[in-house]
C-alpha positions, 0 to 999 in steps of 0.5 A: 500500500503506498500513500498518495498525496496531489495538489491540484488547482481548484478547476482541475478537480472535477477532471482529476476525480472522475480520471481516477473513479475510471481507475478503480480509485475507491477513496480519496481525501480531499483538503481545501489548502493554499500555496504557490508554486510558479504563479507566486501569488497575483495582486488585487485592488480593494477599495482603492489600495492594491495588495498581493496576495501570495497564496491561492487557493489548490485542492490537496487530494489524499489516497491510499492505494495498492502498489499496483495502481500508484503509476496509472493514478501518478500518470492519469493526474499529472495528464487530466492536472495540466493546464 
């Protein structure tokens, strides 16, 4: 059995879910998180001032899977994940 962890963009998750349902995945954990990998953040206007914000919003998805299945759902996420 071996761990998985993936974080996902919000708009993505549909995509990467129903990917995996088609694999035989039978559970998953699903965490609402915040980070930035190579966007680092974007900045925005409130009430006149201008502010960054460095954290957006992802989708940490969590399963324990057999070993036998671990490349097909590395694989079937990094292909329905992209943008």
């Amino acid at each position: 059995m071996t761990k998985l962890e993936a974080i996902i963009q919000p708009s993505r998750f549909e995509a990467v879910k129903e990917v995996l349902a088609e694999l035989g995945v039978e559970g998953m954990t699903i965490s609402d998180v915040r980070g930035h990998g190579r966007q680092k953040g974007h900045t925005e206007v409130y009430r006149g001032r201008e502010y960054t914000v460095d954290l957006v919003p992802k989708i940490k998805i969590e399963m324990v899977l057999a070993d036998n299945l671990v490349n097909a759902a590395v694989d079937a996420i990094v292909q329905s994940a992209a943008t």
